[in-house]
N, C-alpha and C positions, 0 to 999 in steps of 0.2 A: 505442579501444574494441575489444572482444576482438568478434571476427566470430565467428557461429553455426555457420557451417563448420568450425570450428577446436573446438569444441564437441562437437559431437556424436561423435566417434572417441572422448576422452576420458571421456563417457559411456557409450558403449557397452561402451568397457574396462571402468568401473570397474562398469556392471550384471552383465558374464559374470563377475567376480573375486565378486560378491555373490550371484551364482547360484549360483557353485560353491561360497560358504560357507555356503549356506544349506540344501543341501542335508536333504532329510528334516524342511525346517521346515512349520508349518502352511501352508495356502496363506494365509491374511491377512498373516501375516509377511511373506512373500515380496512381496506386491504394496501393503502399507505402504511397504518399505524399497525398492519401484522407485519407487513415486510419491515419495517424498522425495529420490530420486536424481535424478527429473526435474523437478521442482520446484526444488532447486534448480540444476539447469541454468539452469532458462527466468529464476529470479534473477538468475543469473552474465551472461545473457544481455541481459536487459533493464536490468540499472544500468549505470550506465557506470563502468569502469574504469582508467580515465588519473586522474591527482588532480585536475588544473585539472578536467575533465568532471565529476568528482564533487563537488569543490566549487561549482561553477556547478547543479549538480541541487539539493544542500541548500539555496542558497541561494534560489532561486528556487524549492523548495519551503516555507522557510521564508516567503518574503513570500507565497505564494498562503495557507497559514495566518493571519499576520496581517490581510490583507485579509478572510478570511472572519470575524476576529472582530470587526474593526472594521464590516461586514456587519450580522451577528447585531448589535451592539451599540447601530447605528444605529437598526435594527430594532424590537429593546427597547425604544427611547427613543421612537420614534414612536407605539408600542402606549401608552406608558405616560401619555404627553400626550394621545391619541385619548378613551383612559378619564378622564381628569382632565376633557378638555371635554364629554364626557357628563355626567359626573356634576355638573359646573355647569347644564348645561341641565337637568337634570332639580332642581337644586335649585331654580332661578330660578323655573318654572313652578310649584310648588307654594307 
């Protein structure tokens, strides 16, 4: 996994090369195009970068997705049966 110390030289270079292309631009410009520089730093920095690491991230981001829709889905189902025995008990009493 690429360390953060290793990072941020790389950074720094590539904002004084974007500094100096930018010169005479509006200031929104300039401070769009640092934050997308350091944004994606802190990207570069927070995924992991070896492939086993990244396939081991997708994957177990993928089952924490599936879990959340099996979740939601279980969820639905319980709502959906809560209202069916309502609505029996309110048929029975009338």
């Amino acid at each position: 996994m690429a360390l953060a110390q290793n990072l941020v030289p790389g950074i720094l270079g590539g904002v004084s090369g974007l500094a100096q292309a930018l010169m005479g631009a509006p200031a929104w410009v300039i401070v769009a195009c640092l934050g997308l520089c350091l944004g994606l730093g802190c990207v570069q920095a927070v995924f992991p970068q070896e492939s086993a690491d990244r396939l081991a991230w997708w994957e177990s981001r993928r089952a924490y997705l599936l879990r959340q829709r099996e979740l939601r889905d279980a969820r639905a189902k319980l709502r959906g049966a809560r209202k069916e025995r309502r609505r029996g008990r309110r048929a029975g009493e009338q």
